[in-house]
Legacy VTK file of the C-alpha trace (Angstrom):
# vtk DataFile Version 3.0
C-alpha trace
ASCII
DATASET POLYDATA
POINTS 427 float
0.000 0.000 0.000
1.232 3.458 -1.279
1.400 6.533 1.607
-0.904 8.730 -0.318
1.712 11.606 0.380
4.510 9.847 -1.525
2.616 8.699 -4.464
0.674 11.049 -7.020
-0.722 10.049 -10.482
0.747 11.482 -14.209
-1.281 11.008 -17.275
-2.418 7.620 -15.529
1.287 6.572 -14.295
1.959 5.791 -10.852
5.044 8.009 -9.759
6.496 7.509 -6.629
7.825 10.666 -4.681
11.033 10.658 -2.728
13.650 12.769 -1.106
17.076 13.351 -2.728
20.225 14.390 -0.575
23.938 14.596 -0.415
26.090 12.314 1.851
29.566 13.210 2.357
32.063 13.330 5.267
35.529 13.787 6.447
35.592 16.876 4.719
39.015 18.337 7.216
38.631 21.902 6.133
41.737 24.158 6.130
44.088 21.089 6.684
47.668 21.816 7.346
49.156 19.656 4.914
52.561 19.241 7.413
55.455 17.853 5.106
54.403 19.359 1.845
56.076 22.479 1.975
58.927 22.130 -0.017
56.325 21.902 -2.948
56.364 25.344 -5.133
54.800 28.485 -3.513
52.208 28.499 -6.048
51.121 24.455 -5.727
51.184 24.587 -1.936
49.046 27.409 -1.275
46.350 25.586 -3.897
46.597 22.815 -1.757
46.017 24.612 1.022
42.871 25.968 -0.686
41.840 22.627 -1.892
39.654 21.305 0.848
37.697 24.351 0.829
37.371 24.061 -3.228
36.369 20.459 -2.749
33.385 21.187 -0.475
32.126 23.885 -2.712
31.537 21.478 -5.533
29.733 19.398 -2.896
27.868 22.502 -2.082
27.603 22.797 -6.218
26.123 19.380 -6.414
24.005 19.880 -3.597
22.407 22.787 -5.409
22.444 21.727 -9.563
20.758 18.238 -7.775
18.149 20.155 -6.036
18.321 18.300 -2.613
16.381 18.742 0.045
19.224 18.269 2.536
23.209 17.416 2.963
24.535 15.202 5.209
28.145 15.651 6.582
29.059 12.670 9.141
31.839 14.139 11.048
35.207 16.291 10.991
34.209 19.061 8.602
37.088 20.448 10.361
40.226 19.646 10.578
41.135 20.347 14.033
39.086 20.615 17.293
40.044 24.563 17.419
38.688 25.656 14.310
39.912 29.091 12.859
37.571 31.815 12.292
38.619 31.434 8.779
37.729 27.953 8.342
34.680 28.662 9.993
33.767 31.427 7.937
34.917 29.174 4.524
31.941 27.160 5.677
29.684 29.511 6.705
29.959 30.770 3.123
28.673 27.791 1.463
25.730 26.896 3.842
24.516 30.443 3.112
24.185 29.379 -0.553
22.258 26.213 0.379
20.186 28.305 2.494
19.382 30.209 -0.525
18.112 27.463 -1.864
16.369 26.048 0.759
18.744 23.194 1.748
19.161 21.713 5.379
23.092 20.700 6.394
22.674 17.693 9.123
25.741 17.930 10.696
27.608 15.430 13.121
31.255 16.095 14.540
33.758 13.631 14.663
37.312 12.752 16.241
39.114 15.519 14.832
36.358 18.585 15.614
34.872 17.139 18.345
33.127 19.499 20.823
35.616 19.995 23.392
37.816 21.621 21.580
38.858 25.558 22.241
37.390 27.953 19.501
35.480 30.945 18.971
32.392 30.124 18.149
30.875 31.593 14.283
26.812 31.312 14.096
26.001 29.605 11.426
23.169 29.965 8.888
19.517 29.398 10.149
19.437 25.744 7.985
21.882 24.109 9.715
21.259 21.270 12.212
24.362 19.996 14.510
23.753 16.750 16.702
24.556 17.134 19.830
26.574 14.703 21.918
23.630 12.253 22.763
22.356 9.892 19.500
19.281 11.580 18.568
16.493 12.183 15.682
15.173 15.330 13.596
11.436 15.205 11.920
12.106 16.469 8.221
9.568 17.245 5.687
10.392 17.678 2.492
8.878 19.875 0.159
6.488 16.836 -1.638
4.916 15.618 2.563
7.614 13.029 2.527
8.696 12.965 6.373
12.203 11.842 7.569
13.636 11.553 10.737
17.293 11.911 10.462
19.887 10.498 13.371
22.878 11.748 14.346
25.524 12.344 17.545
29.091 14.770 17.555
31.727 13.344 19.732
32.069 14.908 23.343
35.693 14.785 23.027
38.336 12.784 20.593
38.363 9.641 21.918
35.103 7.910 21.788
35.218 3.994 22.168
31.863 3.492 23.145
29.575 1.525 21.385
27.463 4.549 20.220
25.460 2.108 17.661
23.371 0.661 20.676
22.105 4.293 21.480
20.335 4.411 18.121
17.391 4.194 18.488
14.230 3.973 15.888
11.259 6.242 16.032
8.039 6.227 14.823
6.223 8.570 12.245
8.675 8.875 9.435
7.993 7.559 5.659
11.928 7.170 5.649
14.347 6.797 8.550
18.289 8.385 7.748
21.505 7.605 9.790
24.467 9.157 10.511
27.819 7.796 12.299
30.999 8.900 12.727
33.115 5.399 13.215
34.769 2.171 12.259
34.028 -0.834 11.250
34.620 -3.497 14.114
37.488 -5.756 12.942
38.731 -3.615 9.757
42.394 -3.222 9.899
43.679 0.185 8.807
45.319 3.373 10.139
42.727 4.858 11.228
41.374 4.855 15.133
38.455 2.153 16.387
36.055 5.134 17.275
32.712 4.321 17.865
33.215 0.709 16.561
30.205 -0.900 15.182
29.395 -4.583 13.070
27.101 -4.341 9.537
25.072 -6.631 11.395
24.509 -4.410 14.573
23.184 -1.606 11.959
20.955 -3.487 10.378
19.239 -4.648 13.662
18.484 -0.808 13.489
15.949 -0.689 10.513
16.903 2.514 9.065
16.454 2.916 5.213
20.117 4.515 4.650
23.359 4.750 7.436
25.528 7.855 6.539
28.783 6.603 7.945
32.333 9.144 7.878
35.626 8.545 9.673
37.145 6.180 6.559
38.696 8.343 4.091
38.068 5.690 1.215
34.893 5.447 -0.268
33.274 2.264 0.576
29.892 0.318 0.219
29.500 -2.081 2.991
25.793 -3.253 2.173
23.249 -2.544 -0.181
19.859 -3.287 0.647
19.608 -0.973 2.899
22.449 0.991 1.557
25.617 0.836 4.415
28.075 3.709 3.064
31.414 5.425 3.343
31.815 8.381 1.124
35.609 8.571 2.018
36.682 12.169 1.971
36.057 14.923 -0.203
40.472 15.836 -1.006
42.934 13.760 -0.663
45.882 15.409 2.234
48.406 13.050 1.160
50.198 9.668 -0.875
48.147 7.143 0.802
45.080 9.170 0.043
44.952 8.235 -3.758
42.659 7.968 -6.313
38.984 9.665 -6.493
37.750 11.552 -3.607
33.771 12.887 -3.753
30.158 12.413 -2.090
27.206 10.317 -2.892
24.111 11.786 -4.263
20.865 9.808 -3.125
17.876 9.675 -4.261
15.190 7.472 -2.723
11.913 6.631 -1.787
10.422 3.796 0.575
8.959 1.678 -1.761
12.289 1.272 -4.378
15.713 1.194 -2.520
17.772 4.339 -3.163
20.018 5.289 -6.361
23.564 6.490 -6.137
25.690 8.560 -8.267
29.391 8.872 -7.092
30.187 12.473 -7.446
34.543 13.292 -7.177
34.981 16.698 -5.760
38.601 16.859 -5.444
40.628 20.077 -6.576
43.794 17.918 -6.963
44.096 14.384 -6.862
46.969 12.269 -5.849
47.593 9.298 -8.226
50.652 7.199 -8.827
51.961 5.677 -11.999
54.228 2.543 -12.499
56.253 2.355 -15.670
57.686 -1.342 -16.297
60.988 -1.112 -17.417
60.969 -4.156 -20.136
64.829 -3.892 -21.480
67.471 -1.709 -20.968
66.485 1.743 -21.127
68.410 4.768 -21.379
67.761 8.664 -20.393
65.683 9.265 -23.390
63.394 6.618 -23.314
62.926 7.030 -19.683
62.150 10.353 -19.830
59.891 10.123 -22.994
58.293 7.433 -21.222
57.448 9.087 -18.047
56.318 12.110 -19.559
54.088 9.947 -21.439
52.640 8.664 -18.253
51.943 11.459 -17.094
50.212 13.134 -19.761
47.836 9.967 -19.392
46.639 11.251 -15.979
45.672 14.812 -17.022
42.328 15.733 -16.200
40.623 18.996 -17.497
38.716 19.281 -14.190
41.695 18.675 -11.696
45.186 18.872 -11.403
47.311 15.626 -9.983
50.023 15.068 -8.047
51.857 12.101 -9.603
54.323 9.645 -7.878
56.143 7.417 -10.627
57.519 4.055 -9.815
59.889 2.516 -12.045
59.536 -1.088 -11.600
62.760 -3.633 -12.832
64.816 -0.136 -12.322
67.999 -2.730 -12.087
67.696 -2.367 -15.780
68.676 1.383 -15.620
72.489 2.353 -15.902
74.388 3.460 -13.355
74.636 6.980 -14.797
70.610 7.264 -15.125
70.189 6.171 -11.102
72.947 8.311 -10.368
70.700 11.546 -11.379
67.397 9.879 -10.617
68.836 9.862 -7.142
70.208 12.729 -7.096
67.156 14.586 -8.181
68.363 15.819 -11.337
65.431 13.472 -13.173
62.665 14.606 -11.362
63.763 18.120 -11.818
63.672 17.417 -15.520
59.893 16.449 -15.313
58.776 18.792 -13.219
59.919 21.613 -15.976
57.748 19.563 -18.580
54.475 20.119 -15.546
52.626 24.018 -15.872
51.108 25.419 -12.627
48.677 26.907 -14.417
45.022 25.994 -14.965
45.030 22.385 -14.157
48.331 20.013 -14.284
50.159 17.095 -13.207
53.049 17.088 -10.891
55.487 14.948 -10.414
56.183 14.887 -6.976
58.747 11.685 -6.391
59.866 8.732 -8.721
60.488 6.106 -6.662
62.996 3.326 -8.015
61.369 -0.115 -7.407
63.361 -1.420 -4.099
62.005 -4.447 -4.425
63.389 -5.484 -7.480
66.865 -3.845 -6.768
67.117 -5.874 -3.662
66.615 -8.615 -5.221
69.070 -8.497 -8.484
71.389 -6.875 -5.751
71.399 -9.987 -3.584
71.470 -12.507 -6.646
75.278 -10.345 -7.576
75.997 -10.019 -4.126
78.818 -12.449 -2.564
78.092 -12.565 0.743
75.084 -13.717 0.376
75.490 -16.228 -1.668
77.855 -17.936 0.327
75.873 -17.331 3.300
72.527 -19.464 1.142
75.569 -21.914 0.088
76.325 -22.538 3.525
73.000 -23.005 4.170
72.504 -26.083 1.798
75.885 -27.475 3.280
74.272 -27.433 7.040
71.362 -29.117 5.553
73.172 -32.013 3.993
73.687 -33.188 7.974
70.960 -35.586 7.879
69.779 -34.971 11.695
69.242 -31.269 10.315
67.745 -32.286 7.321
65.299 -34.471 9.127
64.280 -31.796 11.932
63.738 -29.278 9.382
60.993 -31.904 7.442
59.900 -33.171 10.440
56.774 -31.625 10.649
55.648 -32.536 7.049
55.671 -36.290 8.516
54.104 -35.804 11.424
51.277 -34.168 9.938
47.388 -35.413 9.738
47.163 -35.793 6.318
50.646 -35.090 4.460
52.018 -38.243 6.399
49.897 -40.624 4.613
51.531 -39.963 0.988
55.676 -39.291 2.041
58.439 -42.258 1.911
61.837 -41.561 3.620
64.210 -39.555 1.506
67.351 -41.270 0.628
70.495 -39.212 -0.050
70.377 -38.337 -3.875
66.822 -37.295 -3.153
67.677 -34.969 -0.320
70.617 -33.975 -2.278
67.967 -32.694 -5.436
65.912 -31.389 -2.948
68.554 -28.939 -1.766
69.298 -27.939 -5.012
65.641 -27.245 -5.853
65.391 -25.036 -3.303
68.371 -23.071 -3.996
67.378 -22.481 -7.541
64.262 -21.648 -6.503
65.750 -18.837 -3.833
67.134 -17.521 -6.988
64.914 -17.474 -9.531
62.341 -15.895 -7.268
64.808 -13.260 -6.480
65.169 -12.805 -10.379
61.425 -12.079 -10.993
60.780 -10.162 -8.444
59.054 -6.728 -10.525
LINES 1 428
427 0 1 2 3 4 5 6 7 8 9 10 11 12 13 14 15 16 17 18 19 20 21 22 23 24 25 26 27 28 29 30 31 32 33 34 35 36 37 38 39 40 41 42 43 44 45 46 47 48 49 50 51 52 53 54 55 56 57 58 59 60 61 62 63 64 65 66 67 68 69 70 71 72 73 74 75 76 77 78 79 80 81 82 83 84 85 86 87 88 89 90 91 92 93 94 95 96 97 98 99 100 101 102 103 104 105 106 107 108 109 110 111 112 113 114 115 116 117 118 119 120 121 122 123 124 125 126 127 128 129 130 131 132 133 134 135 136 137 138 139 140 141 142 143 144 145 146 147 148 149 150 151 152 153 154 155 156 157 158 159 160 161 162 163 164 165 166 167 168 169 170 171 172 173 174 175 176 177 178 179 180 181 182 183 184 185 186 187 188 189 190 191 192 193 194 195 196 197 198 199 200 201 202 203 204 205 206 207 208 209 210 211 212 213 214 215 216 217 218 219 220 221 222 223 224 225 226 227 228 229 230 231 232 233 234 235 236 237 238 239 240 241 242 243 244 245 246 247 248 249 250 251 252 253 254 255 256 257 258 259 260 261 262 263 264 265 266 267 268 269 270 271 272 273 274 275 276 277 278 279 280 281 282 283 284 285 286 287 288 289 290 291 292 293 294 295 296 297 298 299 300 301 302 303 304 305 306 307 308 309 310 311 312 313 314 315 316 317 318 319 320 321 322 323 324 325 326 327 328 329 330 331 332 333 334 335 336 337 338 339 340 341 342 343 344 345 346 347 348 349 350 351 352 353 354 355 356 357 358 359 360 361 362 363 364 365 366 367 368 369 370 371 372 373 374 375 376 377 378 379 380 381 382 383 384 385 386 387 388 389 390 391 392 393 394 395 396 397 398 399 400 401 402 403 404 405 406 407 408 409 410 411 412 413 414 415 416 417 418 419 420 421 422 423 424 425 426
């Protein structure tokens, strides 16, 4: 059965009325970006600037979508004392969704959680902030469609609590909206096990959508009802790669909600990895790494490129000399323009990997140290201990005769050919 308030008819076609609303999160306005300032003037200060350009276009989405609300799940800021500046940044762009009639639900996280030491900035009259207690806001959107919408900022940085059983469910909503700041319980990863919480423990909850922040990669965790990390809006550094946005939702109760990925970074941090097939010269390595980065040009955001040479054993010693000496990278970055957008070339990394291994294959020591170790295991009593295990085992013991001498004396020499030739292929 259709709420009449959702449903109206067109030319004799049922069409079901919704809401439609942007989730995003982790949006660390006016971060420092410590370690970075060696970068040119110009390129560091547009960083700087980027995670306020990046929640503009969510603010542009917001607006060319014509939601009826945002949703930010935690640390719009940065720090926990948020500058006047930053503040004002933001108080900017929820003027222009006021304008348009758009509600920002807003939760605060770890990083600009409430006890921190600022002066406060009002902000405009369609903003909501949680308080420090899980609670819900009735919603009605412009169609009737009601929402409640649930939502808690952190009291202070470290919250370990299990914040998840404070949700609770109410009645008298067509759709029911969640937001938490926290991690997954059992996900490994750099970041802190704030608020932890299972899949399973938020479905027990019944809501139709959970809003989730604090992971800076984008992630769906279920679908049906839709579980979601938006990751963050910019990347702040290397291990922050790849496409960085907010999720534009539309749904209704009766069909489970749409999403369109939206990317809202100013500059996005990519790498590269150019296989070095043969022996390769200055030329062709330069040629070929300009090439790759030409590839990542975007007309709608600049990169900052690391380039990895994989096999780099294959370069001279002349060529590693001045790729290590920073000569090379030099050379690229004159081929980059800081002017509308471009790609940088921040570091090309020589594949360590690969030299370690071709390094220990040429290396003396250590091959008399693996030759001594095939001499110690021609003692049978070694020999024996070392296998040992393979014939007292369940299973493996049923299908192994003794070894006699020859056998053990080709199964040495397997394995040191094998210590070598993985060596060798390591890329």
């Amino acid at each position: 059965m259709y709420n009449d308030k959702n449903v109206h008819s067109l030319g004799g076609v049922i069409v079901l009325e919704g809401i439609r609303f942007i989730h995003t999160a982790d949006l660390h306005l006016d971060s420092p970006f410590l370690g970075l300032g060696h970068l040119p003037e110009k390129l560091f200060k547009r960083l700087q600037e980027s995670t306020f350009s990046a929640f503009e276009r969510v603010v542009d989405a917001a607006i060319e979508k014509n939601v009826d609300f945002i949703l930010v799940a935690g640390d719009l800021f940065d720090g926990e004392d948020r500058s006047i500046k930053a503040q004002a940044r933001l108080r900017r762009q929820l003027q222009r969704l006021k304008e348009k009639d758009i509600i920002a639900f807003i939760t605060h996280g770890n990083h600009d959680h409430m006890a921190g030491d600022w002066i406060k900035l009002d902000m405009p009259e369609n903003v909501y902030v949680f308080g420090e207690q899980p609670d819900a806001y009735h919603f009605t959107a412009k169609n009737g469609v009601t929402v409640h919408v649930y939502g808690f900022s952190y009291p202070e940085r470290h919250v370990f609590a299990r914040k998840i059983e404070e949700f609770e469910k109410k009645p008298g909503a067509d759709l029911n909206i969640a937001m938490l700041h926290g991690s997954e319980e059992g996900q490994a990863g750099a970041h802190q096990p704030y608020a932890p919480f299972t899949v399973h423990e938020l479905l027990q909850k019944e809501m139709d959508y959970w809003a989730l922040g604090h992971i800076h990669k984008k992630r769906i965790l279920h679908s049906d009802p839709y579980i979601i990390y938006p990751g963050n809006t910019q990347g702040r550094h290397r291990k922050e790669e790849g496409e960085k946005g907010c999720y534009f939702v539309s749904m209704t109760k009766e069909v489970r909600a749409e999403l369109e990925f939206i990317e809202t970074a100013d500059i996005r941090w990519e790498s590269v990895q150019i296989h070095l097939e043969d022996d390769i010269e200055l030329t062709e390595l330069y040629t070929s790494c300009v090439s790759a980065m030409e590839s990542l040009g975007n007309k709608n955001q600049s990169v900052l490129c690391r380039i990895r040479l994989a096999n780099s054993h294959r370069l001279s010693s002349k060529v590693l000399k001045i790729i290590e000496n920073g000569e090379f990278i030099e050379m690229l970055q004159d081929e980059a323009f800081l002017e509308g957008e471009f790609v940088w070339p921040y570091r090309v990394e020589l594949d360590q990997a690969s030299n370690d291994g071709h390094r220990l294959i040429s290396d003396g020591a250590f091959l008399n140290m693996l030759d001594s170790a095939v001499q110690d295991m021609q003692d049978k009593s070694l020999f024996d201990e070392a296998i040992s295990g393979l014939y007292t085992h369940t299973y493996a013991s049923r299908y192994l005769d003794s070894l006699d001498e020859r056998e053990r004396e080709q199964l040495l020499l397997s394995a040191k050919k094998l210590v070598l030739s993985r060596l060798s292929e390591i890329d």
